[in-house]
N, C-alpha and C positions, 0 to 999 in steps of 0.2 A: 273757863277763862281761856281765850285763844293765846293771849300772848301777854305777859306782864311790860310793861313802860315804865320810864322814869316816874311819869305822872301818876303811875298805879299807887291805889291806896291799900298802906299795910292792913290796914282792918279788913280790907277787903279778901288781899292774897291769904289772911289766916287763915276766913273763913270758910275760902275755899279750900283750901289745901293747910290745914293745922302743919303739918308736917316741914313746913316753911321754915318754922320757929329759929330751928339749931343752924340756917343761914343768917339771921338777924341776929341774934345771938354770936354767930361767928366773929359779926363785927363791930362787935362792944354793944348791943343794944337789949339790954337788961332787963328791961322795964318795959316788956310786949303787953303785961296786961293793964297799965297806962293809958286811960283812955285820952291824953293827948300824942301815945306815940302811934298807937294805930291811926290816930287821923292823920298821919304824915304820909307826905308821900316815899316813894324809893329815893326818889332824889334829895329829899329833905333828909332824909336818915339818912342815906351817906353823904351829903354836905357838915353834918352835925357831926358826922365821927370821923370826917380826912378819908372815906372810903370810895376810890373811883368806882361810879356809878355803872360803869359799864360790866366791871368785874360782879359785881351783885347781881346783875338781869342777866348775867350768863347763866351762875347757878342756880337762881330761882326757875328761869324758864325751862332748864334742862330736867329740875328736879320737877314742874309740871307737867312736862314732856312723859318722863318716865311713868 
């Protein structure tokens, strides 16, 4: 995965990188194995928990980077 996006789906970022979880997680999002929250997008899970969008594809991306 080159780059995650708001539009990026969390089932997708798990799959690639499990290790994602404990950012979703971070911000209230419980319920990863939920097969309606993995069909969300980034943007949808943080419109759902008040969590600016931008702050989340920082640390997802960095933590794919790494």
């Amino acid at each position: 995965m080159a780059q995650i996006t708001k539009d990026t789906v969390i089932g997708d970022i798990l799959d690639i990188a499990p290790d994602a979880a404990p950012v979703f997680m971070s911000i209230g999002m419980h319920c990863l194995g939920c097969p309606a929250s993995r069909g969300e997008t980034v943007e949808q899970a943080c419109a759902v928990h008040g969590i600016p969008v931008d702050e989340v594809l920082g640390k997802l991306n960095q933590l794919v980077k790494d």
